[in-house]
Backbone bond lengths (Angstrom), bond angles and torsions (degrees), N, CA, C in turn:
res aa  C-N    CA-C-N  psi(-1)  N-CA   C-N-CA  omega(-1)  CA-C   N-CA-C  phi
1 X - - - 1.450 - - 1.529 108.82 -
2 X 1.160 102.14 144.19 1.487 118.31 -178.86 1.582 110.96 -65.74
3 X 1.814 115.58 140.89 1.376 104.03 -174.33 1.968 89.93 -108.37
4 X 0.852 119.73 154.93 1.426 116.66 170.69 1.421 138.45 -125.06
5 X 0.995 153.61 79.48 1.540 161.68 109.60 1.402 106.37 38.91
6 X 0.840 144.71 117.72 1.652 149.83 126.72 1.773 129.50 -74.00
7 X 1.082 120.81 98.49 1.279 123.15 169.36 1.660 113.86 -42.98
8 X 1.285 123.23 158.81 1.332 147.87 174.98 1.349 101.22 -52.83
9 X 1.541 127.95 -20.56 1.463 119.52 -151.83 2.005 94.99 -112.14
10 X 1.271 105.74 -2.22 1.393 110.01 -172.31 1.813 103.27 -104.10
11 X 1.052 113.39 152.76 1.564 117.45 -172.11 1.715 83.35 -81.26
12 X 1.591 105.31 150.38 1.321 157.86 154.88 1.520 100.82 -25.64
13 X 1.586 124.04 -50.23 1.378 145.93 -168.23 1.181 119.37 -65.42
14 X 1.354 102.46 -48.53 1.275 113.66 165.41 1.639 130.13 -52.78
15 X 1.188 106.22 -69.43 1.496 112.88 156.82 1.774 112.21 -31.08
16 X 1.207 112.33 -63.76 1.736 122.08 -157.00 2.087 92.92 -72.00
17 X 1.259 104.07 -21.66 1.643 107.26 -177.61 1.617 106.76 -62.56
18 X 1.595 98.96 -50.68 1.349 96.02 -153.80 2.049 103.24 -89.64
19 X 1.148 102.17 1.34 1.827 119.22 167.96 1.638 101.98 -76.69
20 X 1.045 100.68 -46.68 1.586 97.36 174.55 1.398 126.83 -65.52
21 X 1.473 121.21 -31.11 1.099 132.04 170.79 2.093 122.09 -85.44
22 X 1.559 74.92 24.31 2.067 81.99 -172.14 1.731 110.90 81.60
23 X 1.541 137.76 -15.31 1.332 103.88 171.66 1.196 127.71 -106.58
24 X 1.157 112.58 142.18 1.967 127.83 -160.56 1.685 74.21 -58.37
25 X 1.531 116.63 120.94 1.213 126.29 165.54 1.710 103.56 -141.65
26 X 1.199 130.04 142.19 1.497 129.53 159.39 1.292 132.50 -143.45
27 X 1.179 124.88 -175.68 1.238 107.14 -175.91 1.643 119.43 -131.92
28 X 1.763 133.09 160.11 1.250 125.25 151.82 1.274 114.10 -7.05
29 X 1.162 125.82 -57.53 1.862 127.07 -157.61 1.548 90.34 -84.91
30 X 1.405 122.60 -50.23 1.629 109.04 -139.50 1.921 96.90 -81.70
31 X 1.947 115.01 -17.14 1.398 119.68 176.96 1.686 102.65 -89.91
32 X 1.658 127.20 0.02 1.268 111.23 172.35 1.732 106.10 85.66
33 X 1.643 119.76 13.31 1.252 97.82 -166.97 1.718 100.03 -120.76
34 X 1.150 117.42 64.50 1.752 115.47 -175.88 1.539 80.51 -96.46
35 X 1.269 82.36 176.77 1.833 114.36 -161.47 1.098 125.77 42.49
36 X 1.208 119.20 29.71 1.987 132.90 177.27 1.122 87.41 -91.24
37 X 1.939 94.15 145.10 1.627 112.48 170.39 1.220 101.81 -75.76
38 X 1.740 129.85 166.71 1.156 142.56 -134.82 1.786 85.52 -87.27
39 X 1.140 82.66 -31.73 2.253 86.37 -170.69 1.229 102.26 -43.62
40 X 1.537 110.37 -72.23 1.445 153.81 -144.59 1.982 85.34 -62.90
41 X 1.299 112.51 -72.11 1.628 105.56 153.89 1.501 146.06 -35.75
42 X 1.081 99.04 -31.30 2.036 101.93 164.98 1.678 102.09 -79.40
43 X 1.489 104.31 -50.59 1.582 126.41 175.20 1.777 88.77 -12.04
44 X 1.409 110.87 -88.91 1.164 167.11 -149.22 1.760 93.40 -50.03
45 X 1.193 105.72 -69.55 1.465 110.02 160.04 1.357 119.26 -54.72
46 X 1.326 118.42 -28.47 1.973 100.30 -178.37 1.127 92.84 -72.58
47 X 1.300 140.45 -31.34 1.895 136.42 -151.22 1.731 82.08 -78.46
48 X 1.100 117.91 -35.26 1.335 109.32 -171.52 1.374 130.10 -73.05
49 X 1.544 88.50 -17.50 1.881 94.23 -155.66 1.465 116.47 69.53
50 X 1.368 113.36 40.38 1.718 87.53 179.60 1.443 95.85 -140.38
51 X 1.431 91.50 152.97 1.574 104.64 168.42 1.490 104.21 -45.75
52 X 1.611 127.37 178.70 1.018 142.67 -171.98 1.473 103.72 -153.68
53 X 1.249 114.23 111.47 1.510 124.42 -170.63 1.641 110.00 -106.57
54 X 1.288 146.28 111.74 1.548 151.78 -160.77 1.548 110.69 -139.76
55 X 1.391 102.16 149.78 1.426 110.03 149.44 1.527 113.10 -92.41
56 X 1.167 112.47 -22.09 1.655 125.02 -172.04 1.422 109.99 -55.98
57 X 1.445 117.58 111.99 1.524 120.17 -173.13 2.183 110.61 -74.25
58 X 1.378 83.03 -17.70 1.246 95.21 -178.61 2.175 138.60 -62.64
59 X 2.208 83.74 -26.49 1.447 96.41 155.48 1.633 113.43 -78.99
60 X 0.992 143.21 -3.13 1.277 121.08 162.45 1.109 130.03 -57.46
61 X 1.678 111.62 -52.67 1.425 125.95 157.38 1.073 121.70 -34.14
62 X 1.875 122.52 -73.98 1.345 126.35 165.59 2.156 111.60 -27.76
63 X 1.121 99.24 -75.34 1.036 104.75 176.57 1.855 147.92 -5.93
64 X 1.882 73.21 -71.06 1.531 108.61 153.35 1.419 116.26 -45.35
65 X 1.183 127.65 -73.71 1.206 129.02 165.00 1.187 171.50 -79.61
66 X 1.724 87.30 15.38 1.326 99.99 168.70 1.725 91.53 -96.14
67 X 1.160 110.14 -1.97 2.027 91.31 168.97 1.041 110.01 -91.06
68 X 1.525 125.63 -4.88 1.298 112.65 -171.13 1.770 96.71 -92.83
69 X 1.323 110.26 -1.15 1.768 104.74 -170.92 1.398 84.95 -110.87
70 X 1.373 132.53 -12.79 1.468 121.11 167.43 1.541 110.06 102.82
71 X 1.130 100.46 27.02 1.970 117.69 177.21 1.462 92.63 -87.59
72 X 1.606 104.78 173.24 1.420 95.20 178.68 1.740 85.26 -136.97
73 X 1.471 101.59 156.47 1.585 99.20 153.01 1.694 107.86 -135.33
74 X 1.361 106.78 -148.91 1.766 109.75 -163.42 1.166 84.47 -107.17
75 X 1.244 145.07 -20.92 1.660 137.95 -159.07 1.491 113.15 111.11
76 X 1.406 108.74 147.14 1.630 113.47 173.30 1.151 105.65 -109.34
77 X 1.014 120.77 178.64 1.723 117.95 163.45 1.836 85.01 -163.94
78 X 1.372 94.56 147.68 1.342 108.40 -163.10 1.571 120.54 -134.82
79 X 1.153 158.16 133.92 1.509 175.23 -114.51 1.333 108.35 -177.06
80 X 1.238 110.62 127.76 1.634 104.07 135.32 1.320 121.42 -84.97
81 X 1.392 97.83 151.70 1.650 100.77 -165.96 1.631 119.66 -101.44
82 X 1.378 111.74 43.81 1.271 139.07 149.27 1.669 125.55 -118.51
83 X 1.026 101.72 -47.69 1.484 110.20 152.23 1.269 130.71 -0.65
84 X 1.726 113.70 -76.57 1.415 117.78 -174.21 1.512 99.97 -146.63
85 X 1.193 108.56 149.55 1.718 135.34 -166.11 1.560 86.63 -84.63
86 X 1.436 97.86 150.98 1.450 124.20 167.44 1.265 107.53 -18.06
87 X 1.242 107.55 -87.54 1.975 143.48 -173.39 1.814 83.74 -32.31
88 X 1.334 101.20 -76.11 1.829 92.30 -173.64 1.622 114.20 -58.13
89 X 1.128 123.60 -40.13 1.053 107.88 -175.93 1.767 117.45 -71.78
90 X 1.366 112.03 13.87 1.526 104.50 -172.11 1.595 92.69 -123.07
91 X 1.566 124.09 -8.95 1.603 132.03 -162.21 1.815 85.41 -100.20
92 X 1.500 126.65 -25.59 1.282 115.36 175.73 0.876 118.99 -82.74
93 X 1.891 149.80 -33.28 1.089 156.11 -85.89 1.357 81.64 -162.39
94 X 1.469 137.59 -37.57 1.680 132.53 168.46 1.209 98.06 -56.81
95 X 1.590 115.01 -72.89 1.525 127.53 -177.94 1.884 100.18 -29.00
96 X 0.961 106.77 -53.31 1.857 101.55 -173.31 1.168 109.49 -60.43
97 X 1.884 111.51 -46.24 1.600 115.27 -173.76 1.593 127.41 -68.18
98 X 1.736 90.81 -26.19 1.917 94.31 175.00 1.340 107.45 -104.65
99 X 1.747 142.11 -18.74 1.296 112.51 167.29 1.822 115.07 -92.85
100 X 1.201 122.05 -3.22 2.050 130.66 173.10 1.441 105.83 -81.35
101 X 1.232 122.51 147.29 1.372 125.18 155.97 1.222 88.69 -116.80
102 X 1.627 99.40 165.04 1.713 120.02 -167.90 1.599 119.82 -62.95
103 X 1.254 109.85 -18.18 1.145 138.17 -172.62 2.174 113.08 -70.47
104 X 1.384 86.52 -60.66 1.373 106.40 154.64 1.351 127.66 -44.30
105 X 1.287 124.21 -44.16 1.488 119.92 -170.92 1.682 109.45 -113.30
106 X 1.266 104.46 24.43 1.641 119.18 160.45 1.580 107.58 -58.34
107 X 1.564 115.80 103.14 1.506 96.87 140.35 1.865 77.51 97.10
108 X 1.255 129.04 2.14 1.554 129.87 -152.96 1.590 82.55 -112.89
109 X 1.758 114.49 142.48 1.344 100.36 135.42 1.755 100.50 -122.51
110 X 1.275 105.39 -170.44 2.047 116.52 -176.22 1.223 75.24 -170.34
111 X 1.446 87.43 161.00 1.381 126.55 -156.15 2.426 98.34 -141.57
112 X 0.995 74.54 91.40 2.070 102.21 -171.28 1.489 76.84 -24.14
């Protein structure tokens, strides 16, 4: 099962939604890590093993290229953050966490 990460740029809710529903999910606030550069945040997630869940269009880029230099991460998966409401964004992000293993979303990004 997928572990999941929330960036600074995603509501609080999200994270605490998908804890309620059984997956080890957390967030920027609840690991203490707001005001990290976007790096220092994916960084942050590989130590973790966890997916990395954003509105930030800006980890894609990152993303992208640290595979192209041969870094690895756990996977992003990415939203715009108008797009989809809380409720959906926490009813998709199960769907990712109970049919992906961690293994799968190596080196992966998706787009919620």
């Amino acid at each position: 099962m997928l572990r999941i990460y929330t960036d600074e740029s995603v509501p609080v809710a999200v994270a605490e939604g998908l804890r309620r529903r059984g997956i080890e999910a957390w967030s920027a606030r609840d690991a203490g890590k707001l005001g990290m550069s976007d790096e220092e945040k994916l960084n942050y997630a590989c130590q973790q093993k966890a997916v990395i869940f954003t509105h930030d269009a800006d980890f894609l880029k990152i993303a992208h290229q640290w595979v192209k230099q041969g870094r690895e991460h756990w996977g992003v998966i990415y939203a715009h953050q108008r797009k989809f409401s809380i409720g959906e964004c926490i009813r998709r992000l199960l769907l990712y966490a109970l049919v992906m293993e961690p293994e799968d979303m190596r080196n992966r990004i998706e787009f919620l």
